[in-house]
C-alpha positions, 0 to 999 in steps of 0.5 A: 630904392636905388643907393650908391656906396661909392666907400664903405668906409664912411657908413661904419662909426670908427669907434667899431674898429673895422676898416672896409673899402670897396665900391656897391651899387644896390637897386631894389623894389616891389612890395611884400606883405610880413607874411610873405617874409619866411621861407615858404611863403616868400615867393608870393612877395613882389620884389626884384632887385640888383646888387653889384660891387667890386673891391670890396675889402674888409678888416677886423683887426681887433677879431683878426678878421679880413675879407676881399670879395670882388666882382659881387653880383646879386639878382633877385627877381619873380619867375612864373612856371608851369607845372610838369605835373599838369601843364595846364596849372602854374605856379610863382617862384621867386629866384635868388642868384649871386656870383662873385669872381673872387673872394678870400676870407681868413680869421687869424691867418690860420682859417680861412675860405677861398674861391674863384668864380662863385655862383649860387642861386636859391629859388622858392614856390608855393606850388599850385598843385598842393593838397589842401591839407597838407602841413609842409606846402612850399618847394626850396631849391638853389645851385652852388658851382665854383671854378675852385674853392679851399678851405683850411680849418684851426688844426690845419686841415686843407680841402680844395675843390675845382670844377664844382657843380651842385644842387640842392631841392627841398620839397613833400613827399609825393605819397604823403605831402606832410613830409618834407623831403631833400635832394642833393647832387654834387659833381666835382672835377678834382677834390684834394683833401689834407690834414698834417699827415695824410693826403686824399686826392679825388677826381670826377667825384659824382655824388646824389642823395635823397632823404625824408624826415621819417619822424611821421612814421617813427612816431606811428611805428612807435605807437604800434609798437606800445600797442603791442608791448602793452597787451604782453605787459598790462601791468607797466605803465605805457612809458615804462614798456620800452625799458621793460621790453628791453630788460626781458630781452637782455643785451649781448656783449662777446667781451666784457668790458673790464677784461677787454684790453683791445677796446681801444682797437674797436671800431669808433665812428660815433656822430655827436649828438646833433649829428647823430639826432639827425642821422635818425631822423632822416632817412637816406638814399644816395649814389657815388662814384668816383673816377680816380683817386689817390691816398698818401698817408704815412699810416700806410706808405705805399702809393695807394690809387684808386681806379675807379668806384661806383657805389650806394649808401642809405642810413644803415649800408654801404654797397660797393658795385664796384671798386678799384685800386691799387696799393703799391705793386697790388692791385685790388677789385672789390663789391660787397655792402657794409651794414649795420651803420646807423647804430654805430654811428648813434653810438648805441651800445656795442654795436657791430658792423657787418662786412660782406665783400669778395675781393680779386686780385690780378697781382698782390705783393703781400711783403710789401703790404705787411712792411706798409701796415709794420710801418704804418703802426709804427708811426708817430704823428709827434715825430712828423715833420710839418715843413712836409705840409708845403712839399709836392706829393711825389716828393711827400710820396719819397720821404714817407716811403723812404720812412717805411724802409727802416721797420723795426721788425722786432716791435711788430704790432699786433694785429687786433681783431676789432670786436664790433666787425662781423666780416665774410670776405671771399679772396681769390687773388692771382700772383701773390707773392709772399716771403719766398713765395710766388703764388701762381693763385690762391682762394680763400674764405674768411670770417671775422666776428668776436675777436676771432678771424676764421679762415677756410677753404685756403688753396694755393698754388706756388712756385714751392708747391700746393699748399691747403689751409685752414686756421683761426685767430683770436684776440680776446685779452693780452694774455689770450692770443690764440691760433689753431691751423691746419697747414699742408705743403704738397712737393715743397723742399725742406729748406722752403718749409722752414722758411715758411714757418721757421717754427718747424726748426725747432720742432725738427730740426732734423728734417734739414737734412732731408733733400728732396719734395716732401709732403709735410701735415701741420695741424696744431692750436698755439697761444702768441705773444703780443708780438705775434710770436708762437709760444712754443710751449703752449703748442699742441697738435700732429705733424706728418712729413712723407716723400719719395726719392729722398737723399741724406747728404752733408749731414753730421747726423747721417755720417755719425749714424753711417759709421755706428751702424755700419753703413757702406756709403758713409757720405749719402743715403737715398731713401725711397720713401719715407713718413712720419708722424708725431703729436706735439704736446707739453713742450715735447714733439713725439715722433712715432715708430716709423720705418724706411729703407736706406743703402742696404739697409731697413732701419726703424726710428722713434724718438722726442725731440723737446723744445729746448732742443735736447732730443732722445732718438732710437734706431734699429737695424731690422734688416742688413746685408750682414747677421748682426742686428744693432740698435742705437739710442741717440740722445744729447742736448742738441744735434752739435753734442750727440751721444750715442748708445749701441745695443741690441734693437728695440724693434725686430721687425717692420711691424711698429705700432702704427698712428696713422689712423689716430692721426688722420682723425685728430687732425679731421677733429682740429679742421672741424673744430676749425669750421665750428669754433663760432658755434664751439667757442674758441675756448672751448676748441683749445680745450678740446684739441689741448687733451689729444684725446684720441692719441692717448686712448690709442696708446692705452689700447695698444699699451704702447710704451715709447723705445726712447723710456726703454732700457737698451739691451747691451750686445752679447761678446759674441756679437761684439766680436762679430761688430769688429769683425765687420767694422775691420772688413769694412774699413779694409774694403774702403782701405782698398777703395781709396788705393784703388782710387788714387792709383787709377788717379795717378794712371790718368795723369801719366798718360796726359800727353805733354 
């Protein structure tokens, strides 16, 4: 049979309304028997053929479809092989080849399928070598390459791939020839990918995958599996003792439903039905590898490149062997599995993924990352501009990191913790900078499962000092957003402390006037407003600040304090070492007796500093040059309005009730309820650190009672007089100091030659 279509037009009825024009030539022939007409057997079949056409146009105006296809070429004919089992057997297969130079197929100017340079090829055997009693017999496979194909779908998304190459067999399985099994491998040069607001560019894309039906098995396994049940249950009917085994076993949920406001934040990547039913069915085995890559998304505005990627998947794991990228300034290397993936993508109940991964980092700006992530949870997909859609990526790149300058850091998004991720993430990063932070290098662990991130194990060196940590996070409802950690800073300024937790501020705002390296101890447990936000009332825990060689200067607390209590140098004092420590607890930070050495002088200090910033403080003089001991309540709404109350000391010597030890361990018991909040609970940690347990059984021990709730005993006439005495003196001394000064002064300048 040989047949010219020099017009299609003429064989299409007008009433169809199609128009079609374009030339084909078609040769066929060979014979084949009904049977031999499926896709197993048709190899068997005697058939060879040719078809060839070229400007081949074809419109629908009534389903707004149009077609342009040329250069069609299309060849079917016999092959006979030897077999690379046994090469004294042979088999036939019958190949299918097409190729077609161009083509460009829309519906509705808004889908459509371009390509250029298409070749495909199908070939199908009924292998000699099959078992006699197998059910499946037959071998399928086909090629697809094309120098360029793009597609864009209804809702406008845009993919286009170059240089692709492509196989496909289907085939039994050797060790059981019942089972089907497929194999697919596709390498691509350039894949790019776009929806309305975010781009994905790919190249030297490698991608392999094995699956076999596993319906056989499952169907065996199932059968074993009722076997068994029905010896434990012999009263349930066979197709009831799934359900009865499930009912015994019960179901597990960390959050319940009616109470989750986050379940929105949960990791949903469910297939429909069909998808899904099979997913299950088959099982799969598959490699990737990636070359390059690279992702513009307003959901993240950085320049995100993708080095390199090399990794393994089944229906349940994704292993990453290796992978590498860079994120704005950061860049990142990772390996690591993700499991659990087969129940989450059925939909089956609230399933968790399971994250195991170490990540490196050579350099990481974590500033630019969070303004990435604010931004990006700002974003609003009705605000994007769809005239982006035709602009350069450079250009896309510019207007939405342009976009990411202008955060409002006040509506920062809550960080949720999905609860459908279990994650053990181990970090070691080098150069990270972090607000006024440069991190020479810092490790840490962290895991993640029920709402909550734990981390631990966190040790930084900086430009500021060594800093340790540990801490938790959980998001379990709106109104129960807790933290608890356990910070410390090693040979860090006060400035950079409260720059790094601006808290600290309202705590103590007094530790401003402090210059110097200090040690500072934070450890304490907090509820966070949705902003992420520390409520400050809410907050419970110990503090300890220690430092050698400090100065006190330009402060106004120091010169009122200088004056009253009668300091020689009124404008600096040096401290040669100084600790303190104190519980924060109901709305009050309690700072314990503590005692230091300044100027002349040995000074004992106590007090509450309250978080509305109104403080009660004592100080006693329990060591000076001069016979009179003083002491002072200091006390006011904050430290701009301070009063002062002199009288006698509360403390008469340096031995003060000492907290040290009580403070070590409530911190040792934080950092272990810490290490053990999965086995605890989170509730039951903020329970058990809320009480300060072994701070207030101390106190009881020892019967302490705070100086600030004592009454201050006022100072007799005797040593009234002999405090103006002293203030005289002093004040003729600092008289006689200042004449001196400017008399050597206008020395100097007389004798300036002219």
């Amino acid at each position: 049979l040989a047949v010219t279509l020099d017009s299609l037009a003429r064989y299409i009825a007008e009433d169809f309304g199609i128009n079609a024009t374009g030339d084909i030539t078609a040769k066929v022939e060979g014979s084949a028997k009904l049977s031999h007409l499926d896709i197993y057997n048709f190899s068997y079949s005697e058939l060879s053929g040719k078809v060839n056409g070229s400007n081949i146009r074809f419109e629908s105006p009534q389903d707004t479809i149009k077609a342009y296809i040329d250069g069609l070429e299309i060849s079917l004919a016999p092959e006979v092989r030897n077999s690379k089992r046994d090469t004294t057997q042979s088999f036939r297969l019958l190949a299918l080849a097409a190729s077609i130079d161009t083509t460009d197929i829309s519906y509705k100017d808004a889908i459509y399928l371009r390509g250029k340079a298409l070749a495909m090829s199908a070939k199908n055997t009924a292998e000699a070598m099959k078992s006699t009693d197998s059910t499946f017999r037959g071998r399928v496979g086909g090629t697809f390459s094309a120098k360029n194909i793009s597609f864009r779908d209804a809702a406008d998304m845009r993919i286009r791939i170059t240089e692709t190459s492509n196989r496909f067999q289907m085939m039994p399985k050797r060790e059981n020839p019942d089972i089907p099994t497929i194999s697919v491998s596709s390498s691509n040069g350039r894949i790019s990918m776009s929806t309305e607001a975010n781009r994905v560019m790919l190249s030297e894309a490698q991608i392999q995958a094995d699956a076999a039906i596993n319906t056989v098995v499952r169907r065996k396994e199932r059968e074993a599996r009722l076997d068994s049940l029905a010896k434990v249950y012999p009263d349930t009917p066979r197709d009831s003792l799934m359900a009865r085994a499930r009912a015994e076993r019960g179901t597990r949920s960390t959050i319940a439903s009616e109470e989750d406001d986050f379940k929105d934040s949960d990791i949903d990547i469910r297939l429909d039905e069909a998808m899904a039913k099979y997913f299950r069915e088959w099982d799969l085995n598959g490699r990737i590898s990636i070359e390059k890559g690279m992702l513009l998304t307003p959901y993240f505005p950085l320049r995100n490149t993708l080095q390199g990627f090399e990794g393994h998947f089944n229906n349940n794991q994704v292993r990453i062997d290796t992978l590498s990228l860079k994120s704005g300034q950061s860049e990142i290397a990772a390996t690591g599995a993700l499991t659990g993936i087969q129940r989450i993508l059925s939909g089956r109940g609230r399933n968790s993924l399971n994250l195991d991964v170490d990540i490196n980092s050579s350099k990481m700006d974590a500033n630019e990352l969070m303004r990435a992530y604010m931004s990006g949870s700002q974003f609003d997909p009705e605000s994007h501009d769809e005239q982006l859609t035709e602009v350069s990526d450079e250009e896309y790149l510019a207007h939405i990191t342009s976009d990411s300058t202008a955060v409002n850091k006040e509506a920062f998004q809550l960080i949720v913790v999905p609860s459908n991720l279990n994650a053990d993430i181990r970090l070691n990063a080098q150069n990270l900078t972090y607000s006024d932070l440069a991190i020479e290098k810092i490790s840490a662990n962290a895991i993640m499962k029920e709402r909550c991130i734990q981390i631990t194990n966190t040790s930084a060196v900086s430009n500021v000092g060594d800093i340790t940590f540990d801490g938790y996070y959980a998001t379990r409802t709106k109104k129960d957003i807790k933290a608890g950690f356990n910070i410390q800073f090693k040979d860090i300024t006060a400035e950079k402390v409260i720059s790094l937790m601006p808290a600290i501020d309202t705590l103590m705002p007094i530790l401003k006037s402090f210059e110097g390296m200090l040690n500072c101890e934070i450890a304490a447990t907090t509820q966070l407003d949705t902003n992420m936000n520390l409520m400050m009332p809410s907050i419970n825990g110990i503090l300890r600040i220690t430092g050698d060689d400090l100065a006190v200067k330009n402060s106004d607390i120091f010169k009122k304090l200088a004056k009253k209590l009668l300091f020689k140098n009124k404008k600096e004092g040096h401290i040669d070492h100084m600790s303190v420590e104190g519980v924060i607890s109901d709305n009050v930070v309690e700072v314990f007796p503590f005692v230091l050495t300044m100027d002349r002088y040995t000074l004992a200090l106590s007090g509450i500093q309250n978080l509305d910033m109104s403080f009660k403080y004592h100080v006693s003089l329990i060591k000076s040059p001069f016979l009179i001991r003083l002491g002072l309540d200091i006390f006011g709404d904050d430290f701009d309005n301070m009063k002062f109350r002199i009288g006698r000391p509360k403390y008469k010597n340096p031995n003060v009730p000492v907290f040290s030890k009580v403070i070590d361990d409530t911190k040792i018991n934080l950092v272990s309820s810490i290490e053990n909040i999965f086995k605890k609970g989170v509730d039951a940690v903020i329970k058990e650190h809320n009480e300060v347990d072994l701070i207030r059984k101390h106190k009881k021990d020892i019967n302490y009672v705070r100086a600030v709730d004592q009454p201050l005993e006022e100072l007799s006439e005797e040593d009234k007089k002999k405090m103006e005495e002293e203030e005289a003196k002093q004040e003729a001394e600092e008289a006689a100091e200042q004449a001196g000064a400017q008399q050597a002064e206008a020395t100097t300048a007389t004798e300036k030659p002219e």
